[in-house]
PyMOL CGO cylinders between C-alpha atoms (Angstrom):
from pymol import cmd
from pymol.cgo import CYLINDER

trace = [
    CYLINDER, -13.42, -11.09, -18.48, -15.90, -9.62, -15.89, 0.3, 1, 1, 1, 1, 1, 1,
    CYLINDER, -15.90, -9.62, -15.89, -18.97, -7.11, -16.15, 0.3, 1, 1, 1, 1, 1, 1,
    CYLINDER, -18.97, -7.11, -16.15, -18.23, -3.88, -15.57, 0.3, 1, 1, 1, 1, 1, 1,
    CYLINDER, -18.23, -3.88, -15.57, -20.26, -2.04, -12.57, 0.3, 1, 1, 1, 1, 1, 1,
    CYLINDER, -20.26, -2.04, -12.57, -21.35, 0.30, -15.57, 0.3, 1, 1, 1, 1, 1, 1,
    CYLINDER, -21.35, 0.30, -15.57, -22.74, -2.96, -17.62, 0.3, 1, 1, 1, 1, 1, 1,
    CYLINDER, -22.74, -2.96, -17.62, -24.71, -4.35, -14.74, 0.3, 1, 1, 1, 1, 1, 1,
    CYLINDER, -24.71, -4.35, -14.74, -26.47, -0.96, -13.96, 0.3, 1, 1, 1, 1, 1, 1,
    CYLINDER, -26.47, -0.96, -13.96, -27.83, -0.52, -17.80, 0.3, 1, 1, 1, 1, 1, 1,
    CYLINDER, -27.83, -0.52, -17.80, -29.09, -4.48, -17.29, 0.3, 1, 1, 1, 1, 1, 1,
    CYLINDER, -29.09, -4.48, -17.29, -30.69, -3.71, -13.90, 0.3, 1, 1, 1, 1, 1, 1,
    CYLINDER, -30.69, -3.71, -13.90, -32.63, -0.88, -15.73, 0.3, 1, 1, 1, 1, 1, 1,
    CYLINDER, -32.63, -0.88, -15.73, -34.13, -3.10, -18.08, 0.3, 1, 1, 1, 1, 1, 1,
    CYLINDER, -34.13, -3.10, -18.08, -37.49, -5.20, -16.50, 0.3, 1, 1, 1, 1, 1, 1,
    CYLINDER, -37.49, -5.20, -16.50, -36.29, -8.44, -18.11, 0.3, 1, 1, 1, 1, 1, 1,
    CYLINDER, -36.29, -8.44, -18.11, -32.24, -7.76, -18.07, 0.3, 1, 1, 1, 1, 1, 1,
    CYLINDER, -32.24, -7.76, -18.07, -32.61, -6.76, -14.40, 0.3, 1, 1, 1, 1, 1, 1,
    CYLINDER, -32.61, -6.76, -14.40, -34.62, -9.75, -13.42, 0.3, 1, 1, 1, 1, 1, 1,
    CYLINDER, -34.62, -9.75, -13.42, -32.77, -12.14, -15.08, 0.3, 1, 1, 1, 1, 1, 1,
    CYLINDER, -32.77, -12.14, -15.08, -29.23, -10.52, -13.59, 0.3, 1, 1, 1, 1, 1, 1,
    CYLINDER, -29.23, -10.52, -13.59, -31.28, -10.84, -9.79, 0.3, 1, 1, 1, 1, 1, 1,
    CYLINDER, -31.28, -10.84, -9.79, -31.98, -14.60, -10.68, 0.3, 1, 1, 1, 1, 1, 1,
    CYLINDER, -31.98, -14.60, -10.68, -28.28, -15.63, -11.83, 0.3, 1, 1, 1, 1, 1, 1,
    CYLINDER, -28.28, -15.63, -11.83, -26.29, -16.82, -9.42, 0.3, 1, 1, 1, 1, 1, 1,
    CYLINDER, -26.29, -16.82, -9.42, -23.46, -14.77, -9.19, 0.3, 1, 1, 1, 1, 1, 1,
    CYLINDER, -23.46, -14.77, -9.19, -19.86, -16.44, -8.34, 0.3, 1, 1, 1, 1, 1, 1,
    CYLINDER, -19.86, -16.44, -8.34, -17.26, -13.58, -7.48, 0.3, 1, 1, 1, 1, 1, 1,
    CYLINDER, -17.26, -13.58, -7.48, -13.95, -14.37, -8.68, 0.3, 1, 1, 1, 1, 1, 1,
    CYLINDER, -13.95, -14.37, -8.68, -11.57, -15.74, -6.23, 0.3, 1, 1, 1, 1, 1, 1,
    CYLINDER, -11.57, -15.74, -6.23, -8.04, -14.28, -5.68, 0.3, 1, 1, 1, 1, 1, 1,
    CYLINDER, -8.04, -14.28, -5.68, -6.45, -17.36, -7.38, 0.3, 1, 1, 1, 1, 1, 1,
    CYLINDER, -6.45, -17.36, -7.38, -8.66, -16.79, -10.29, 0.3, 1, 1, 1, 1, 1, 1,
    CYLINDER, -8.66, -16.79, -10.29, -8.20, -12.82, -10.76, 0.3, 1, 1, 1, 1, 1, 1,
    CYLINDER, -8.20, -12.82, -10.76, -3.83, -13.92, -10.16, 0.3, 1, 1, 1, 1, 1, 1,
    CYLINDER, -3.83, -13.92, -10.16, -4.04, -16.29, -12.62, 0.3, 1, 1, 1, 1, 1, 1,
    CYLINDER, -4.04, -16.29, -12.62, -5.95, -14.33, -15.48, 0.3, 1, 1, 1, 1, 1, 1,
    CYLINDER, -5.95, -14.33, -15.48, -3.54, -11.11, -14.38, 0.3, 1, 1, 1, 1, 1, 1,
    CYLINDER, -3.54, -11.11, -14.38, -0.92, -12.86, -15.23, 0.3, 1, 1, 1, 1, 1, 1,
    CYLINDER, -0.92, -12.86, -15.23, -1.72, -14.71, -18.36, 0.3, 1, 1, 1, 1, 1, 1,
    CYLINDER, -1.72, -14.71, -18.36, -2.95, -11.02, -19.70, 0.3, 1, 1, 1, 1, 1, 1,
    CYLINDER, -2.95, -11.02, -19.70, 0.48, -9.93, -19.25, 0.3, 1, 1, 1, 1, 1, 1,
    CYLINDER, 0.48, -9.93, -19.25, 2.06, -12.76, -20.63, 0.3, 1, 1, 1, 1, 1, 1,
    CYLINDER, 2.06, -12.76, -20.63, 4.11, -14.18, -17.16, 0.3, 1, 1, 1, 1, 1, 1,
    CYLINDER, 4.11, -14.18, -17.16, 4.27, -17.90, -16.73, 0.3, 1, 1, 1, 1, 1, 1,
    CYLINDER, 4.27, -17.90, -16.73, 3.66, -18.92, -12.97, 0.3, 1, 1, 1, 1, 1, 1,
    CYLINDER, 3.66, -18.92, -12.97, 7.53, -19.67, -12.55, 0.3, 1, 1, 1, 1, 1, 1,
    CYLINDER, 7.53, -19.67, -12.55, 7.89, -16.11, -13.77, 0.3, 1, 1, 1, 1, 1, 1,
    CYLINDER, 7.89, -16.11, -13.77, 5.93, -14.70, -11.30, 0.3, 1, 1, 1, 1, 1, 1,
    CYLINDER, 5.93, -14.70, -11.30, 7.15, -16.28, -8.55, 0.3, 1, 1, 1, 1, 1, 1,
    CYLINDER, 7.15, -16.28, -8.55, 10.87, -15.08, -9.47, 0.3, 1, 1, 1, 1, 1, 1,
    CYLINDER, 10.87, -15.08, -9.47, 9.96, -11.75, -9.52, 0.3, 1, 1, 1, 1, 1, 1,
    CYLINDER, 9.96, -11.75, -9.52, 7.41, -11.51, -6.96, 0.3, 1, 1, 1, 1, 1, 1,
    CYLINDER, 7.41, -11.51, -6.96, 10.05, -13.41, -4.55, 0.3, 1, 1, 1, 1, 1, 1,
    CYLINDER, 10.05, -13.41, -4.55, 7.78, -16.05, -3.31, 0.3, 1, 1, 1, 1, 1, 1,
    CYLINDER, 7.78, -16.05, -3.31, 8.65, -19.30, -2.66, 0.3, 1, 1, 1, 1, 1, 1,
    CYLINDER, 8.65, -19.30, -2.66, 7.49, -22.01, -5.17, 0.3, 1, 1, 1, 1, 1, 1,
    CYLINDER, 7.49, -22.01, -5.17, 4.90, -23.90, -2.96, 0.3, 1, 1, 1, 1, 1, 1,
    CYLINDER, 4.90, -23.90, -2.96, 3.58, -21.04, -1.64, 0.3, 1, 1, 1, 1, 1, 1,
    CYLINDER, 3.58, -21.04, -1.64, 3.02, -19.87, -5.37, 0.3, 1, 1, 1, 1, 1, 1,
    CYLINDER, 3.02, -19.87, -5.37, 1.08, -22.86, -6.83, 0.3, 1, 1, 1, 1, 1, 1,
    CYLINDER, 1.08, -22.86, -6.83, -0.91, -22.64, -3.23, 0.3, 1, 1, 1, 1, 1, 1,
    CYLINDER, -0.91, -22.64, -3.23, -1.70, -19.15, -3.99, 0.3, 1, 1, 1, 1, 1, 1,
    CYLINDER, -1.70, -19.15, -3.99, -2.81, -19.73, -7.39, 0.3, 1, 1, 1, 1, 1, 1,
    CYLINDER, -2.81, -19.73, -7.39, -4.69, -23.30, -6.37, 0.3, 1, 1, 1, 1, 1, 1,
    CYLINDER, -4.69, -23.30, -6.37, -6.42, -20.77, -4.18, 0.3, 1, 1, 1, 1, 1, 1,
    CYLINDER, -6.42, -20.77, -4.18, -5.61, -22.81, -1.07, 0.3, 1, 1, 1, 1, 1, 1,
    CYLINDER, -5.61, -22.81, -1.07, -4.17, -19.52, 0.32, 0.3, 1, 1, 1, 1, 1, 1,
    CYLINDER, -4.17, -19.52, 0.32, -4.58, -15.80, 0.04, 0.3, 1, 1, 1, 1, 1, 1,
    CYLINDER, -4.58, -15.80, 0.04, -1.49, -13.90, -0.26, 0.3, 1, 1, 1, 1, 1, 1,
    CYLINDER, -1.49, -13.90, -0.26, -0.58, -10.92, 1.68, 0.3, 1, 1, 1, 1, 1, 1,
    CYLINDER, -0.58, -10.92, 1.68, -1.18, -7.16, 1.03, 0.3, 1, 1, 1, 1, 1, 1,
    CYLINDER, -1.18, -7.16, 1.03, 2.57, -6.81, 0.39, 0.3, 1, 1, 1, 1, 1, 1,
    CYLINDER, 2.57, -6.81, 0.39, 2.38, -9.65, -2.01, 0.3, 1, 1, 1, 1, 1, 1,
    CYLINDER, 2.38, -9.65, -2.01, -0.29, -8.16, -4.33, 0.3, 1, 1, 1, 1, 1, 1,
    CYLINDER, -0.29, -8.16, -4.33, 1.81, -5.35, -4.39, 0.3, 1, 1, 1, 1, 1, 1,
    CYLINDER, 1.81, -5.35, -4.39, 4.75, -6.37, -5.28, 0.3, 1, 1, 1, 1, 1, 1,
    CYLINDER, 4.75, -6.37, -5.28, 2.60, -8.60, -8.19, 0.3, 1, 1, 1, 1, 1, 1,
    CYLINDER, 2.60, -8.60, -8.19, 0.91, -5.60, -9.63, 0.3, 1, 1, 1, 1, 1, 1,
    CYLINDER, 0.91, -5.60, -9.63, 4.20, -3.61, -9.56, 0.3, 1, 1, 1, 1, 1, 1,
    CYLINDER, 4.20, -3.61, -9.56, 6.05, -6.55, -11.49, 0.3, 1, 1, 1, 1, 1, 1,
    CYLINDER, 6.05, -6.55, -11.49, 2.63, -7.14, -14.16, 0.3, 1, 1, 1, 1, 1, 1,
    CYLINDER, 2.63, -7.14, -14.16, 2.83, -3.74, -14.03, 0.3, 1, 1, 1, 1, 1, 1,
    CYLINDER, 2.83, -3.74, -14.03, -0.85, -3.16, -13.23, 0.3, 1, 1, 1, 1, 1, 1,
    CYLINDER, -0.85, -3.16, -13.23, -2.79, 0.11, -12.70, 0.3, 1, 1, 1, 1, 1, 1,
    CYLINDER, -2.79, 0.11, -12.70, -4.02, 1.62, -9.90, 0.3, 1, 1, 1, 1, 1, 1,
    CYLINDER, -4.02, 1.62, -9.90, -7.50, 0.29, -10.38, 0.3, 1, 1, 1, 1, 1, 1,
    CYLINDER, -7.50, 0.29, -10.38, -6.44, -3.18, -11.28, 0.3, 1, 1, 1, 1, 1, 1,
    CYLINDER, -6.44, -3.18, -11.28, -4.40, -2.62, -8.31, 0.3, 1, 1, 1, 1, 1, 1,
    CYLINDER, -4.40, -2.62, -8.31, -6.86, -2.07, -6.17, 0.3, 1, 1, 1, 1, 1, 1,
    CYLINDER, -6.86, -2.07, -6.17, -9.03, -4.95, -7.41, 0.3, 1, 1, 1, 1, 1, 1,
    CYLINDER, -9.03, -4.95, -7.41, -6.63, -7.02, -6.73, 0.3, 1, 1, 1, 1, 1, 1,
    CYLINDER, -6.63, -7.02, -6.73, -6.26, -6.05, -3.43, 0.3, 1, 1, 1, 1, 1, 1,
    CYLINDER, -6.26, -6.05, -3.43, -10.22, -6.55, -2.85, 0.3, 1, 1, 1, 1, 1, 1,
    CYLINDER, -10.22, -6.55, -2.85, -10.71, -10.09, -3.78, 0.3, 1, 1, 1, 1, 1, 1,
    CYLINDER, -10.71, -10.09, -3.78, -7.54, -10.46, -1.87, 0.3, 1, 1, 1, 1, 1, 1,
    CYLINDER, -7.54, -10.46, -1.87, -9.39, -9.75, 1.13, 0.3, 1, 1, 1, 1, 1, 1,
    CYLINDER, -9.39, -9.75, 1.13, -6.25, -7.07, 1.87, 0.3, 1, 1, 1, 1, 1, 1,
    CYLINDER, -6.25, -7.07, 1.87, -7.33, -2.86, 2.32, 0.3, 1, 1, 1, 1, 1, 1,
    CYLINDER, -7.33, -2.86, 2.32, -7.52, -0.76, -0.71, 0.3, 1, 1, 1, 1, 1, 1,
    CYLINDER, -7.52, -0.76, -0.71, -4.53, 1.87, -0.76, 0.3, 1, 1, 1, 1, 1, 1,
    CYLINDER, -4.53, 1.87, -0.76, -5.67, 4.80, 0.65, 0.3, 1, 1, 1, 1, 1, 1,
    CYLINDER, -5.67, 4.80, 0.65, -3.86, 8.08, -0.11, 0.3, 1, 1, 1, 1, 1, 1,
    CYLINDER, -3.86, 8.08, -0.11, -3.81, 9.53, 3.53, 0.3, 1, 1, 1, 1, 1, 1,
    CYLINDER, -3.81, 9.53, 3.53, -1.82, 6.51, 4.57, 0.3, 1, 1, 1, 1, 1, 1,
    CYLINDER, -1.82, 6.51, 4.57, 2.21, 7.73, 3.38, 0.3, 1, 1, 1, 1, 1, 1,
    CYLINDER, 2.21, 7.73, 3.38, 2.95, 4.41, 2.50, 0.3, 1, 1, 1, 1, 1, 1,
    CYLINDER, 2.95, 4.41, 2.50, 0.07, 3.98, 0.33, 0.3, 1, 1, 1, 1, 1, 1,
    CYLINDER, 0.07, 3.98, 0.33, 0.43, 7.07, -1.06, 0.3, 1, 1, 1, 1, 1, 1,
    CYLINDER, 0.43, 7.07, -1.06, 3.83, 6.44, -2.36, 0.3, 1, 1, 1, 1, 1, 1,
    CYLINDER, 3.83, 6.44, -2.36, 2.68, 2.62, -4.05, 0.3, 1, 1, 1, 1, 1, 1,
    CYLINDER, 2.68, 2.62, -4.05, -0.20, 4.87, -5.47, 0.3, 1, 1, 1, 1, 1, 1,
    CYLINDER, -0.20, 4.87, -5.47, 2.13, 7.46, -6.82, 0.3, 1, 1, 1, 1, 1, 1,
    CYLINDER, 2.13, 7.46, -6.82, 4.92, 4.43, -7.96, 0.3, 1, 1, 1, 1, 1, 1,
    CYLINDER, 4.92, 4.43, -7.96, 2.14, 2.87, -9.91, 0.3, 1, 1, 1, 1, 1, 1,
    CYLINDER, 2.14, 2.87, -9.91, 0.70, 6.06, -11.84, 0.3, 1, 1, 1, 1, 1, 1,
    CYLINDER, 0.70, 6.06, -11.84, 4.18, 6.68, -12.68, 0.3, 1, 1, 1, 1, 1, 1,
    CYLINDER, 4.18, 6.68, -12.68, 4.46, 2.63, -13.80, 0.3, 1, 1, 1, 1, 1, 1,
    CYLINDER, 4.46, 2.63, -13.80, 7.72, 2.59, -11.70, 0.3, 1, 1, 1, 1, 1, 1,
    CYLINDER, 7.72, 2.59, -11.70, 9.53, -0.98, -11.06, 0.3, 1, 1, 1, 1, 1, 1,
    CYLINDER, 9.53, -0.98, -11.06, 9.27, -2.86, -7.85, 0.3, 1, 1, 1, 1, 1, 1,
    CYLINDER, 9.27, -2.86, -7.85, 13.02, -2.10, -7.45, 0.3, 1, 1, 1, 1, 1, 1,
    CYLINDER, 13.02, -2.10, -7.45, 12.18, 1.33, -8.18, 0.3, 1, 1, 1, 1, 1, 1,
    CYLINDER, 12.18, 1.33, -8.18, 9.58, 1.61, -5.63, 0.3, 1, 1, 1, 1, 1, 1,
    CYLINDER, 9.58, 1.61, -5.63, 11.67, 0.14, -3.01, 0.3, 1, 1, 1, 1, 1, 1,
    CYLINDER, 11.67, 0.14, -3.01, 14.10, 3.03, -3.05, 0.3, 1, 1, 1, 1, 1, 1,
    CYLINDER, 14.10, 3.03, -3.05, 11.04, 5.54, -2.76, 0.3, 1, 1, 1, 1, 1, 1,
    CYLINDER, 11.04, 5.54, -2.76, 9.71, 3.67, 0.17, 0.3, 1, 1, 1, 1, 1, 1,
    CYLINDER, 9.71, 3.67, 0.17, 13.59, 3.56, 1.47, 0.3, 1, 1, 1, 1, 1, 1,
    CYLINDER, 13.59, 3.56, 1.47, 13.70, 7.22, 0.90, 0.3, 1, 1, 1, 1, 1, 1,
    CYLINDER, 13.70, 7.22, 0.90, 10.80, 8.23, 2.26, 0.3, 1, 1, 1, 1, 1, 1,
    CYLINDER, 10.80, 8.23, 2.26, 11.45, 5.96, 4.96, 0.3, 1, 1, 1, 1, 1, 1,
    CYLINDER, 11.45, 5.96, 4.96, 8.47, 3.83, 5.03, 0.3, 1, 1, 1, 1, 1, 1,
    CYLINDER, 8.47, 3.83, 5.03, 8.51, 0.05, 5.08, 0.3, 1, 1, 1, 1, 1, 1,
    CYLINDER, 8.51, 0.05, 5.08, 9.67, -1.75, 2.29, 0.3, 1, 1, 1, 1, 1, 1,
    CYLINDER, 9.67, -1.75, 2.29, 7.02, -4.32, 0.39, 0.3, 1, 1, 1, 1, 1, 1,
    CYLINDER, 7.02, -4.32, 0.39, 9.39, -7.01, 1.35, 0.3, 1, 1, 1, 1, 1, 1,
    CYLINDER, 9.39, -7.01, 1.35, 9.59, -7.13, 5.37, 0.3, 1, 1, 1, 1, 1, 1,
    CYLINDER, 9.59, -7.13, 5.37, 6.64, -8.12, 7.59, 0.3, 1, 1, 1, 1, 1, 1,
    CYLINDER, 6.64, -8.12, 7.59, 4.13, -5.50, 9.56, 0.3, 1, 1, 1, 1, 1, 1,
    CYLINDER, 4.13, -5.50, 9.56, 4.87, -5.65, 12.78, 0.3, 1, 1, 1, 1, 1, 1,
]
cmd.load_cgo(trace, "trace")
């Protein structure tokens, strides 16, 4: 898939690995690209994901023809459906353009805690319901 941070450090100690790593050009993988490998890894066809993720169908295929970015709430509710892990998670939410989760923020704290405990997006609605915090389904106001 991609280089690992730890790959391009051992390259960048190298005289000719480092100088030929400064003189690539580097592309950085778009959010449509990172969706659409994320979900063929975990086997989910696009019509799939957009079932589960409760998105409506042209707003999928945008999202994944990377003529829009989807919302934090989105990428949640896509990495608690793939089920992703927290770093994934958080990965996705970078080339998203959305904020990491942040453990000081309750909310956060409780999608952090849902995904090290690989809960289900229906299962992680009744935490944030519980808790209460705002579910990954309404809008920030």
């Amino acid at each position: 898939m991609y280089e690992t941070t730890s790959k391009l450090f051992q390259k960048l100690r190298g005289r000719e690995s480092g100088k030929a790593l400064l003189q690539k050009e580097r592309t950085e993988p778009t959010c449509a690209q990172v969706l659409r490998d994320l979900l063929e890894e975990a086997g989910f066809s696009i019509p799939e994901w957009i079932a589960a993720a409760d998105i409506s169908k042209s707003y999928g295929y945008q999202v994944l023809r990377g003529e829009r970015i989807p919302g934090r709430d989105i990428l949640l509710r896509t990495a608690l459906i793939l089920p992703l892990g927290l770093k994934e998670t958080q990965r996705l939410l970078t080339v998203g353009g959305c904020g990491a989760l942040y453990p000081k923020i309750r909310r956060d704290a409780a999608v952090i805690f849902a995904l090290n405990q690989k809960m289900t997006l229906l299962e992680t609605e009744e935490l944030l319901a519980s808790l209460p915090e705002r579910s990954l389904y309404t809008k920030e106001s």
